[in-house]
N, C-alpha and C positions, 0 to 999 in steps of 0.2 A: 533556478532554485539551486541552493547547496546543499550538500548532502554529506553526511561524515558514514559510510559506510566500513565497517572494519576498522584498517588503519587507515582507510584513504577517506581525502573530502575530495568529492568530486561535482564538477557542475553538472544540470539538467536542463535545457531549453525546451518552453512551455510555450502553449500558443498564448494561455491566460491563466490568472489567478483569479476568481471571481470573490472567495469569503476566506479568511483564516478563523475557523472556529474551533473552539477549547469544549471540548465534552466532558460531561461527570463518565466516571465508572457504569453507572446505572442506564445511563442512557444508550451504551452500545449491547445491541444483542448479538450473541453465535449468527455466522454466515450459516443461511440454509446450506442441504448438499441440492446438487444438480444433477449426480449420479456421472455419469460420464458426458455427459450433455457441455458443462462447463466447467472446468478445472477451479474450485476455490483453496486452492494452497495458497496463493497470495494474498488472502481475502482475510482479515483478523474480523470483520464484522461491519455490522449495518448499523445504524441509527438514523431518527427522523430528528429535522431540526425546521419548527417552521413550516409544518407539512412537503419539505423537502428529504428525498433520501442520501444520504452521506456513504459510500462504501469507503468502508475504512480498511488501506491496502499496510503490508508487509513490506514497505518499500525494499527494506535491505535483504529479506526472500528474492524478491522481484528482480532484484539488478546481481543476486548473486548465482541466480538459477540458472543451470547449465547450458537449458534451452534458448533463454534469452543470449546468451553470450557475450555480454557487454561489459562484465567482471570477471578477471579470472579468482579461482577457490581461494587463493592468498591476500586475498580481500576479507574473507571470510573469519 
């Protein structure tokens, strides 16, 4: 997968892509919280498609986040 995060595109290796799906607005709701159980900072939200559930992530949170450390902040 390519990714343009900040100024950089950078590649992603993925086991699989199984659907690329296009949401309405309406269709994604707010991530619960999980209280300290599960961190959803990277988490924009949920939607069903299909009676499948879809977590829809913060890619460029995700890959710029300190903890991860896979970008540095100049990405940012």
């Amino acid at each position: 997968i390519i990714l343009n995060i900040g100024k950089r595109v950078i590649g992603m290796v993925v086991d699989a892509v199984s659907d690329v799906t296009s949401l309405a607005h309406d269709q994604v709701r707010p991530a619960p919280e999980f209280g300290t159980v599960l961190d959803t900072a990277y988490i924009d939200g949920l939607a069903t498609v299909d009676e499948r559930m879809i977590i829809i992530i913060d890619i460029e949170k995700l890959m710029t986040a300190e903890d991860m450390g896979l970008m540095d902040q100049a990405a940012a």
